[in-house]
C-alpha positions in Angstrom: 117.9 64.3 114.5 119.6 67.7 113.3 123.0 65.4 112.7 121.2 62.8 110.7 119.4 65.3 108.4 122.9 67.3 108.3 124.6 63.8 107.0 122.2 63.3 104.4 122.2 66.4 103.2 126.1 66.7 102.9 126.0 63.6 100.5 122.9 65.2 98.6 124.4 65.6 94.7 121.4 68.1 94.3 122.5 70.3 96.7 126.1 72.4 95.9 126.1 74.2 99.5 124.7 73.8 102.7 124.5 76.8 105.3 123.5 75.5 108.8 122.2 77.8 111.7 122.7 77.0 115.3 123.8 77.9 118.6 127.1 76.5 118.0 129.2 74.6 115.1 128.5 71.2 114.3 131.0 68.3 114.9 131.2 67.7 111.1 133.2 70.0 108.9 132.4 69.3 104.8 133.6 71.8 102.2 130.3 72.1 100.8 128.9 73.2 104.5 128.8 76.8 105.7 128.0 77.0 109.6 126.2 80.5 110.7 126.3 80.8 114.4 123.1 82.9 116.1 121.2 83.6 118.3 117.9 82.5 117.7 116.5 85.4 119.6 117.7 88.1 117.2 118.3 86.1 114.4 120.4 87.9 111.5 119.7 88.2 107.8 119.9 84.6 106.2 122.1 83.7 103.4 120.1 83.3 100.0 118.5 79.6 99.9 116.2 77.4 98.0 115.3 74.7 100.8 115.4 75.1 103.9 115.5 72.4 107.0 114.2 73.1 110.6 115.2 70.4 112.9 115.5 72.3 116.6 114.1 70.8 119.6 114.5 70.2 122.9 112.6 68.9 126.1 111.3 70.9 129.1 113.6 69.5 131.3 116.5 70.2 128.9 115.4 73.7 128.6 114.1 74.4 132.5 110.5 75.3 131.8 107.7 75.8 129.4 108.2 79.1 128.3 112.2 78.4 127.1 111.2 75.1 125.6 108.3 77.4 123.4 111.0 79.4 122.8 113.1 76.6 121.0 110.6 74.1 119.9 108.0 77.5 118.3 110.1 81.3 118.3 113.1 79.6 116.8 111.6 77.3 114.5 109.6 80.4 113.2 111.9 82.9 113.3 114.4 80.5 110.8 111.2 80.1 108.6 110.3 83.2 108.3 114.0 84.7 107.7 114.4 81.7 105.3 111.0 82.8 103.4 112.6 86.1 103.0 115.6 84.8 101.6 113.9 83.4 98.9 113.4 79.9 99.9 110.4 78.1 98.6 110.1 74.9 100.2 110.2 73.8 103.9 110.7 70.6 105.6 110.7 70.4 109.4 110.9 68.2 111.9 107.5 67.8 114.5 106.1 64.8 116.3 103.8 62.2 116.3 100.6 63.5 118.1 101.2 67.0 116.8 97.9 69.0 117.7 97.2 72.3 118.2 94.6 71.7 120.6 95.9 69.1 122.4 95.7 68.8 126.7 99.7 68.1 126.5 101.8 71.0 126.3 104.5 69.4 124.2 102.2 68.1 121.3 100.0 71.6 121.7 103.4 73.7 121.2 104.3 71.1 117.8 100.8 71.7 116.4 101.0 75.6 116.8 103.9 75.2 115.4 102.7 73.7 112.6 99.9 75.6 111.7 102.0 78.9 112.2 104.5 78.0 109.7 101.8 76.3 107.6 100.7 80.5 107.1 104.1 81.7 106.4 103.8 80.7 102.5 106.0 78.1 101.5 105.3 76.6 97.8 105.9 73.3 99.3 106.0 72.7 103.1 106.7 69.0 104.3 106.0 68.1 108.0 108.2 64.9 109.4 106.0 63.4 112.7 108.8 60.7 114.2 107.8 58.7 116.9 110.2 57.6 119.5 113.9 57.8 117.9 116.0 55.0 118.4 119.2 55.4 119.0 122.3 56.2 121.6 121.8 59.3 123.1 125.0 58.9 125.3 127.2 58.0 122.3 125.6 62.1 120.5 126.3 63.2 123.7 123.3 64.0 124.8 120.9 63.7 127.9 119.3 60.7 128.2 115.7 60.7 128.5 113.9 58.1 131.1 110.6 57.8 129.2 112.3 56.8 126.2 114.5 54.3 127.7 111.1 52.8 129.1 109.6 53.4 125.9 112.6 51.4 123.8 112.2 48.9 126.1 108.8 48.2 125.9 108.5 48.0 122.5 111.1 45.4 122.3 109.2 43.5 124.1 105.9 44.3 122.2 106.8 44.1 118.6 104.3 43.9 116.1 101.6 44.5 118.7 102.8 48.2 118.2 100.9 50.0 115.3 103.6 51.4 113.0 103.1 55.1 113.4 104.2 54.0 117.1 107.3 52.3 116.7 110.7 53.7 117.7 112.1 55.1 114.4 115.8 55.5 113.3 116.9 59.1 112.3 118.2 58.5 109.7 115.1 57.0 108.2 113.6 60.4 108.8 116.2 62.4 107.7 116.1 60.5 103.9 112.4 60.6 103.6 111.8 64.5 105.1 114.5 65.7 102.1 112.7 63.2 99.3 109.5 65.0 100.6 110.7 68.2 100.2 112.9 67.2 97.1 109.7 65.9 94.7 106.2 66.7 97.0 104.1 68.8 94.5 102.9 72.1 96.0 101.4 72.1 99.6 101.4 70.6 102.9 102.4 67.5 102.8 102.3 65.3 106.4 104.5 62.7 106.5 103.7 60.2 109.9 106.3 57.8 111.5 104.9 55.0 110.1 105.4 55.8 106.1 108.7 56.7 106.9 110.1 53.4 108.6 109.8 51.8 105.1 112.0 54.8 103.3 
């Protein structure tokens, strides 16, 4: 997801430069792209922005438990917002998921919704939340672990179709990526939810 939204962004005529955080450099090199490598933990001073774009996330397998995937999928995502609000950034998009809820039974959605609603208080003009469902795609070909429930999940719905309610249905990143920076590009002030469904006709 963080490559497709990093793509789209790079070919964005509205936007002169581009300063990506992460762990480590992307693939990509642009001359309009600045790359900033942190540590999330003690994350330094952030260059001066007007957007900024959260798209970190991993899996609690990926990370090894609950408490490091909170640390990636809530501290980090918070941390950049906040750093980014004190840059002078006014507007937010970031990347949850579908079924998002603070108060959920399942961990994973109960971490995206506290996410949520913590960086709903940080005081973005404009903040614009992107719930994919499943993302289609190669995980092997991004080099990246391939996840069972999501290769039974694909396969399912290729087999179900249209008997899948829209919000549902696998969704390409790159889909996501256009409509989370239009959002955040022309939304009028507030929070603005955008579900998977809207987004697979962007």
């Amino acid at each position: 997801m963080g490559q497709a939204v990093l793509a789209a962004l790079l070919t964005d005529k509205n936007y002169a430069t581009i300063h990506s955080v992460g762990r480590r450099p992307p693939a990509v090199q642009h001359p309009k792209l600045i790359h900033h490598t942190v540590d999330f933990g003690r994350l330094p001073a952030l260059p001066a922005v007007d957007d900024v774009y959260i798209v970190l996330g991993t899996t609690i397998s990926v990370a090894g438990s609950q408490q490091a995937f909170r640390s990636i999928d809530f501290d980090a995502v918070v941390a950049v917002a906040l750093s980014a609000k004190e840059s002078g950034a006014t507007k937010l998009g970031v990347v949850s998921a579908m079924g998002a809820n603070a108060k959920s039974g399942v961990f994973y959605n109960r971490v995206k919704g506290e996410m949520e609603e913590a960086l709903a208080k940080v005081g973005f003009q404009v903040l614009v939340i992107a719930r994919p469902s499943m993302l289609a795609g190669n995980r092997d070909a991004l080099h990246q672990p391939s996840r069972l429930g999501e290769k039974l999940g694909l396969a399912a719905m290729s087999v179900l179709g249209s008997l899948i309610p829209a919000n549902y249905k696998a969704i390409d990143a790159g889909k996501v990526s256009k409509a989370l920076i239009r959002g955040v590009k022309s939304a009028p002030p507030g929070i603005h939810v955008l579900l998977s469904g809207a987004m697979q006709v962007a």
